[in-house]
N, C-alpha and C positions, 0 to 999 in steps of 0.2 A: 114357233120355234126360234124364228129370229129375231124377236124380242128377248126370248130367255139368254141368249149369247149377247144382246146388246147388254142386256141388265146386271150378265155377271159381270164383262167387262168394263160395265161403269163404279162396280164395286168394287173390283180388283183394282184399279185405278183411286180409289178413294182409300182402299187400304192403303197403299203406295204412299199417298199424299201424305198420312195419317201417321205412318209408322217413318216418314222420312221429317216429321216438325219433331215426332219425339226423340228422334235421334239425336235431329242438332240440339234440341235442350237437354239431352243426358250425357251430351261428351264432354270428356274431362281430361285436360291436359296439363303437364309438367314442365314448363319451359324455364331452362338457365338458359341467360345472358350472358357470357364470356367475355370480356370485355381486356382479359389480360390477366396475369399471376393474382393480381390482388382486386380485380373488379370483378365479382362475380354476382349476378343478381338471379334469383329465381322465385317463379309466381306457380302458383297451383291458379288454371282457369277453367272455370265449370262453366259451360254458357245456358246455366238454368235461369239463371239474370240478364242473358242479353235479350236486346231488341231483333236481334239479326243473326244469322249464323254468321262467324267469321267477327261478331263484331271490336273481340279486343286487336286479332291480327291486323282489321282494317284502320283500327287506328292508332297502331305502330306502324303502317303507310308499310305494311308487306304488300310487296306486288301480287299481281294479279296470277300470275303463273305460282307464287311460293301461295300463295291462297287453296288455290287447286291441288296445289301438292300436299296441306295441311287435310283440306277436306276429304279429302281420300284416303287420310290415316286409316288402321285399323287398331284395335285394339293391340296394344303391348309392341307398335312400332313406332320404333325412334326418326326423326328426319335433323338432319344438319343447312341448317341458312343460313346464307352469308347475309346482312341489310349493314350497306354503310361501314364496312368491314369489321362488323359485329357477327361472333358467331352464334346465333340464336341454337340450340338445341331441345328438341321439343317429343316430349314420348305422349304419345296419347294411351290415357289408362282406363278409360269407360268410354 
């Protein structure tokens, strides 16, 4: 009997793992760059390409706190960051 509860909970645990790599490869984000009346830049970022989750945030040198607060998006919510008195705005759409 307590092998059967170690075994599901090493499967539920494997799900976990499983359904948390697919996630960070199927998220998709909208981020404009604001930069001022006439600087505006915006990137569609899917991280089905990255090495890493976070990996394009981490190298626009978002901090570790705006990292966290990106990861925890959920679908069809928006976040505002300041980097460098640049106002990043980022909607995560998948």
């Amino acid at each position: 009997m307590n092998f059967r509860r170690s075994f599901a909970h090493t499967v539920n645990q494997i799900k976990t793992a499983i359904g948390e790599v697919i996630e960070f490869q199927s998220r998709i984000w909208v981020i404009n760059i604001h930069e001022g009346t006439l600087n505006d830049e915006s990137f569609i970022i899917n991280e089905d390409n990255f090495q890493e989750p976070m990996q394009w945030m981490v190298r626009r040198q978002y901090t570790a706190e705006m990292i966290a607060k990106v990861d925890a998006m959920k679908r069809s919510q928006i976040v505002v960051l300041m980097l460098n008195n640049v106002e990043h705005r980022l909607m995560r759409v998948k």
